[in-house]
C-alpha positions in Angstrom: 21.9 -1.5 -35.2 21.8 -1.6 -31.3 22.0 -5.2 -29.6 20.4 -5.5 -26.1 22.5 -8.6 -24.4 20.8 -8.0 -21.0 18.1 -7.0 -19.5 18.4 -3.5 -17.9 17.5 -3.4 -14.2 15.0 -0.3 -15.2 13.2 -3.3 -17.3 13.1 -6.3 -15.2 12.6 -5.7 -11.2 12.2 -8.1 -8.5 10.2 -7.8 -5.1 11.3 -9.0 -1.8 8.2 -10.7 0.5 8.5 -11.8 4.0 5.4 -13.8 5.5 4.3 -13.7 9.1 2.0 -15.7 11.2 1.9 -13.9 14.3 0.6 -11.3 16.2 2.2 -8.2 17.4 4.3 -5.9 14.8 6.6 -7.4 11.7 9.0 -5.1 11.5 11.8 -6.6 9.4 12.2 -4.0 6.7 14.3 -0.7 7.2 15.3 2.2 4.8 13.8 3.3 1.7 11.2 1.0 0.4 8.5 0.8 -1.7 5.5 -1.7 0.1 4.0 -3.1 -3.1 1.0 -4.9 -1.6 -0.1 -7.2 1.4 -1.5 -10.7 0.8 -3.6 -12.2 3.8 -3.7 -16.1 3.5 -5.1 -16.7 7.0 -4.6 -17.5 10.2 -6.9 -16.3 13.3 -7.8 -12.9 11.2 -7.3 -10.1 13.4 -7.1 -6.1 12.5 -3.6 -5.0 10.6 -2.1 -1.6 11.1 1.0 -0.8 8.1 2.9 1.9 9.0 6.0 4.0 7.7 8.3 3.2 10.4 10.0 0.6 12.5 7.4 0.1 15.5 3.7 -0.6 16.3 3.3 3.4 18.0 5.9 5.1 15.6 5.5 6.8 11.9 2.7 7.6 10.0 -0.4 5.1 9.2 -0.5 4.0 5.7 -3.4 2.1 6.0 -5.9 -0.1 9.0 -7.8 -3.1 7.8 -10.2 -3.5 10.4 -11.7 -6.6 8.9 -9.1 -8.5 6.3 -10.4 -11.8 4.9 -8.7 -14.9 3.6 -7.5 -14.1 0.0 -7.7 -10.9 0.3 -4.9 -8.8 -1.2 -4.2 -5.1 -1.1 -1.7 -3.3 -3.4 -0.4 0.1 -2.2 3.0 1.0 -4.6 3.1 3.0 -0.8 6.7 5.0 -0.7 8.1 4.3 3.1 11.0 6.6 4.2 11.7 4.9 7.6 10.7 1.6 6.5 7.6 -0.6 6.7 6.1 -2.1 10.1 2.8 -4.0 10.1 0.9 -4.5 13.8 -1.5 -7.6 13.6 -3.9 -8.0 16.3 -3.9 -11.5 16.1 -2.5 -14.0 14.9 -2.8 -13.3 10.8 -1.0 -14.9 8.3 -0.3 -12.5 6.0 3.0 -11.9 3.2 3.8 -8.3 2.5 5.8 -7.7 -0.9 8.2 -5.2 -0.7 11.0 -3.3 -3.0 14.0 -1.4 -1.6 15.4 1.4 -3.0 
């Protein structure tokens, strides 16, 4: 008879989230990552470019929302090579969950 006495990693994961109230590009997150999903809570709403990369002109879109809402949340499970940057035309709040690898 096996035992398990901990949880394997491969089992349990945790995400990493930073939130930004800004406009202008987030850009926080370099490397190998995995952007999990985008949460907009508010702010002055303003269009929100995510791209794989480290700056608002660099890397390839992985998604525009032209229009976002309060509440609304947007998963992706997106692979990033270069690392996840998000442009915000205004000032949105918004929390982007994130995993490295």
């Amino acid at each position: 008879m096996t035992v398990i006495t901990s949880t394997p990693r491969s089992v349990f994961e945790t995400n990493d989230w930073a939130n930004v109230n800004a406009s202008g590009t987030a850009s926080g997150v370099a490397g190998p990552v995995v952007l999990s999903r985008l949460v907009v809570n508010g702010g002055t709403l303003g269009a929100l470019v995510i791209r794989d990369g480290l700056n608002a002109s660099g890397g390839t879109v992985i998604a525009t929302i032209a229009g976002p809402s309060a509440g609304n949340v947007f998963w992706y499970d997106a692979f990033c090579n270069l690392g996840i940057s998000i442009f915000a035309s205004a000032a949105t709040d918004f929390t982007y969950v994130y995993k490295k690898i």
